[in-house]
C-alpha positions in Angstrom: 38.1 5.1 31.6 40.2 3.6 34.0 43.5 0.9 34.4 43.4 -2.5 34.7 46.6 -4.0 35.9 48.1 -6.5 33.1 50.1 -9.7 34.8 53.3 -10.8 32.8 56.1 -13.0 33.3 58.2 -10.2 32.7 56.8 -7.3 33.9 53.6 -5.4 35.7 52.3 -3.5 32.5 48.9 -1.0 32.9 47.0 -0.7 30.4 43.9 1.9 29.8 41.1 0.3 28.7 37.1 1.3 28.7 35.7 -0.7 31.0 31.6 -1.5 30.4 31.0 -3.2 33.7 32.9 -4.9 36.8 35.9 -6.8 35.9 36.1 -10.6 36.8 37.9 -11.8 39.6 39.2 -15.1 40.6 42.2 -17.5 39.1 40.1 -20.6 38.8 37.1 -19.4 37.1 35.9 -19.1 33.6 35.2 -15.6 33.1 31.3 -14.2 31.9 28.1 -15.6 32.2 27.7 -19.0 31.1 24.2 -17.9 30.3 24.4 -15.6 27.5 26.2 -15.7 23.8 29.7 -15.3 23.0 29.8 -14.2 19.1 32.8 -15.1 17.0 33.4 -13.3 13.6 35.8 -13.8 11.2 37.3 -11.2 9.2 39.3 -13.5 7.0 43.3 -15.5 7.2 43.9 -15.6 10.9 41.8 -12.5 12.2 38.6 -13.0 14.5 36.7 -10.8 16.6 35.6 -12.5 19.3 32.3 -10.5 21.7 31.5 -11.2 25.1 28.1 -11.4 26.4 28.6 -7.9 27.9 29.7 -6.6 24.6 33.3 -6.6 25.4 35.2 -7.2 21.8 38.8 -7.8 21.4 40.6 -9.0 17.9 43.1 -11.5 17.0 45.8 -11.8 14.4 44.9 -9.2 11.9 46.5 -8.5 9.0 48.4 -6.1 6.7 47.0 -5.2 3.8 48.5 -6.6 0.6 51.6 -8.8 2.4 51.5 -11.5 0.9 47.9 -11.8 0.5 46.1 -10.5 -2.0 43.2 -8.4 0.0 43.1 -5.5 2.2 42.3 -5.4 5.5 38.9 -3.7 6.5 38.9 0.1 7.0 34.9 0.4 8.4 35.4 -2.6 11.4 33.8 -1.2 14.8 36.3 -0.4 17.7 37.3 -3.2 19.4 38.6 -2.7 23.2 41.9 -5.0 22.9 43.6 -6.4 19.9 45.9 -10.1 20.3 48.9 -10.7 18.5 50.5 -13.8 18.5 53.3 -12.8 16.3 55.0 -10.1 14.8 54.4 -11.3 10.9 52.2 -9.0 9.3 49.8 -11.2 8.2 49.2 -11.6 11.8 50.1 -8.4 13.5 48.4 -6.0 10.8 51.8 -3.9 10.4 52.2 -3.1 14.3 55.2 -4.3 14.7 57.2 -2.1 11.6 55.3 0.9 13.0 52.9 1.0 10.5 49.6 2.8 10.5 47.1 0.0 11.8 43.1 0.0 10.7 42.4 -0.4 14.4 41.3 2.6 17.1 44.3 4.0 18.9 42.2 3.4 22.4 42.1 -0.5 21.8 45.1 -2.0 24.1 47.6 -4.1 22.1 48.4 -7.4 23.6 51.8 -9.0 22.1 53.4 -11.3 24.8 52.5 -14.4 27.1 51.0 -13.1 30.4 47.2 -12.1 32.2 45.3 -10.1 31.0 41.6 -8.7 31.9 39.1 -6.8 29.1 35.8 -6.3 31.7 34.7 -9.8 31.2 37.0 -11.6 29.2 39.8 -13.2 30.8 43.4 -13.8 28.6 45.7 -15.8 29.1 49.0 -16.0 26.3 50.9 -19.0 26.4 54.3 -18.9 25.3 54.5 -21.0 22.2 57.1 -21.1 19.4 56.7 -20.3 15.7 56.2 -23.4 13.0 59.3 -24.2 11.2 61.0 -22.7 8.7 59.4 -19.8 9.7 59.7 -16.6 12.3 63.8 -17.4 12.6 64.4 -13.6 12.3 62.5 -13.0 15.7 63.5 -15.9 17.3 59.8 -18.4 16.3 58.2 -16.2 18.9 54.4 -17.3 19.0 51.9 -16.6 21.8 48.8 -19.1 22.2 46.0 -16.9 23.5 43.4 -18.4 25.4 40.0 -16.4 25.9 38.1 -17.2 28.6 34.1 -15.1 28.3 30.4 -16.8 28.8 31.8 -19.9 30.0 33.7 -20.7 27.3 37.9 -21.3 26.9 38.7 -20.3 23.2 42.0 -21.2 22.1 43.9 -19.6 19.1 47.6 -20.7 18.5 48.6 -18.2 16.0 51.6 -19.8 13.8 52.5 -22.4 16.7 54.4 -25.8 16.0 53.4 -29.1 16.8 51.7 -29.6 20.2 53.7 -30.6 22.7 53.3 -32.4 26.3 54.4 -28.8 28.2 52.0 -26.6 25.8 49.5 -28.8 25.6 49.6 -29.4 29.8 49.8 -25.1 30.1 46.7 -25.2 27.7 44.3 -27.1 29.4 40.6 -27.7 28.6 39.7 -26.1 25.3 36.3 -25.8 23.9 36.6 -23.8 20.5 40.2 -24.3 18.7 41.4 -21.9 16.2 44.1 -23.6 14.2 46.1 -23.2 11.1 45.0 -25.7 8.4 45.5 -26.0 4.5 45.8 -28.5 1.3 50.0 -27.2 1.5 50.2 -27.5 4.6 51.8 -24.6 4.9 51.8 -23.8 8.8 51.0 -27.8 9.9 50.6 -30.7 8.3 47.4 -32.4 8.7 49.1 -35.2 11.0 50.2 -32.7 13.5 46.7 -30.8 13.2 45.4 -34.0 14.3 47.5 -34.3 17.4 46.2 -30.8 18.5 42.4 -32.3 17.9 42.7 -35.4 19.9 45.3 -34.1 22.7 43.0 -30.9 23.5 39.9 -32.3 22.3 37.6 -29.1 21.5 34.0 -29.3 20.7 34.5 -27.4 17.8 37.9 -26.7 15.8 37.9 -24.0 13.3 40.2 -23.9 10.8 42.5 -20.9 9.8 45.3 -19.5 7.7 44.3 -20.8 4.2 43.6 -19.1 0.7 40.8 -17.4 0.0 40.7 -17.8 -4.4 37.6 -15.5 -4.7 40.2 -12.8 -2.9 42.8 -13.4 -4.6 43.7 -12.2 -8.4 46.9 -14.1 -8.9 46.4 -18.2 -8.5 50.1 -18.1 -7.5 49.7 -16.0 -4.6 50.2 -15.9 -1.5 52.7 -18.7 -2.6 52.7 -22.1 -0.8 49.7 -21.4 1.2 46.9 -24.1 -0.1 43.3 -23.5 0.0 40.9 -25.6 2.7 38.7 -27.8 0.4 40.6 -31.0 0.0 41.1 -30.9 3.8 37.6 -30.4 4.5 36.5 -32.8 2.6 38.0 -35.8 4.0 36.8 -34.3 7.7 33.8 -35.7 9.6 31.2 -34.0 11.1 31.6 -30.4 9.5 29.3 -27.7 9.6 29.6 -25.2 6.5 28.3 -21.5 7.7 27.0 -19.4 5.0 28.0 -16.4 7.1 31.1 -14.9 9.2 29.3 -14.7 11.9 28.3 -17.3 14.6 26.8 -16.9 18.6 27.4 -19.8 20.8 25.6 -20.0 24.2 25.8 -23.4 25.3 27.7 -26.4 24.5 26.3 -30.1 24.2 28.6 -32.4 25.4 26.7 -35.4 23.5 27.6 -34.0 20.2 31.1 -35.4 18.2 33.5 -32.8 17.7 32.8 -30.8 14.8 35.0 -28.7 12.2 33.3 -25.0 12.1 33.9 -23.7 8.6 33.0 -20.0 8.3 32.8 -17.7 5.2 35.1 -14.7 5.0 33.8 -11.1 6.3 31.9 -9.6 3.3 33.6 -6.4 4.4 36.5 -8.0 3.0 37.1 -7.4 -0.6 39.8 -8.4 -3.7 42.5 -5.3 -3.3 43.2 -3.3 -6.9 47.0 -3.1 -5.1 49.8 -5.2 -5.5 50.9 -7.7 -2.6 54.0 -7.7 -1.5 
């Protein structure tokens, strides 16, 4: 074990992490080999774990059990070394912020505001968003925008953030995977605005988020006015359906049109026999 100092706009922070080899230096440098994989698995709503190619994993947006949705989070996932959240609901914070007991190892460090941060060879950077409307008014629309930088690649996942803007959009930069709220209700965004995000940052791949999962859920009125993803992603170009949760990415082909990445939910993942709340 040892510290890795933490940058934020607020304050120094240290945070103890287990470091597997030599952290990256440098402020204008993608961190991790460009050579080898970056793996990307989705556990299901907003939650990814996202692997470095020196097996560094860190976790983003997970969920509560039960709130609001109609499945519980997994109990079996393997440690993770840091876990994002971009905002203390708990469909994205897992119940950390209420002080609940999380399904997460007590050594993983938990990342909640805008600032630096190094995990061995991922780089993080959190953006200072704000919370789509109506929503997040009783913490003030807080929203971080993380961006993780490993294997040569900037990932970018805006939690519950508004419409783009010129000053996030300018702080965001390059992006080459986006991970954005999408759905029939448009519940978070509406498909206009997720358009906006798609042209303005122009990813190589966007993969949607945040949407219902039926086969999850045993009441077809909840989680209320959050829509499914079919109608959207049938009217979208150039998608690629995965018939897993699990995808490795070494290289990107700059030739090829930007294309939606649609993933299947983590089979760990399974209806709950609880009630959601």
């Amino acid at each position: 074990m040892r510290s890795v100092s933490v940058a934020s706009p607020a304050r120094a922070v240290t945070l103890v992490l287990t470091v597997l080899a030599g952290a990256c230096g440098g402020d204008h440098t993608t961190a991790g080999n460009p050579d080898s994989g970056v793996t990307i698995e989705y556990i299901a709503h907003a939650c990814f774990r996202i692997t470095s190619p020196g097996g560094t994993v860190l976790m983003v947006d997970p969920y509560e059990s039960r709130w609001w949705l109609g499945y519980d989070f997994p109990s079996d996932l393997p440690p993770v070394e840091g876990v994002l959240i971009s905002h203390p609901h708990p469909d994205h914070d897992g119940g950390y912020t209420a002080g609940k007991d999380v399904l997460w190892s007590a050594e993983a460090a938990v990342v909640t505001d805008p600032g630096r941060y190094q995990f061995d060879d991922i780089r993080v950077t959190g953006i200072r968003g704000q919370h789509a409307a109506p929503y997040g008014e009783e913490f003030g629309r807080k929203n971080t925008i993380w961006i993780i930088e490993t294997g040569g690649l900037r990932i970018v996942h805006i939690g519950d953030n508004a419409p783009l803007t010129d000053e996030v959009a300018e702080e965001i930069g390059h992006v080459d995977i986006l991970m954005i709220p999408v759905d029939d209700l448009e519940h978070i965004l509406s498909h206009e605005d997720v358009e906006v995000y798609r042209e303005r940052l122009d990813p190589a791949f966007v993969i949607p988020m945040h949407y219902r999962h039926p086969d999850l859920e045993a009441d077809p009125d909840s989680p209320s006015a959050l829509g499914g993803i079919d109608g959207w992603l049938a009217r979208q170009e150039h998608v690629e359906r995965l018939d897993t949760n699990i995808w490795t990415i070494d290289t990107l082909n700059p030739d090829e049109p930007q294309t939606v990445l649609f993933f299947e939910h983590s089979p760990r993942v399974v209806p709950s026999t609880g009630v959601a709340r």
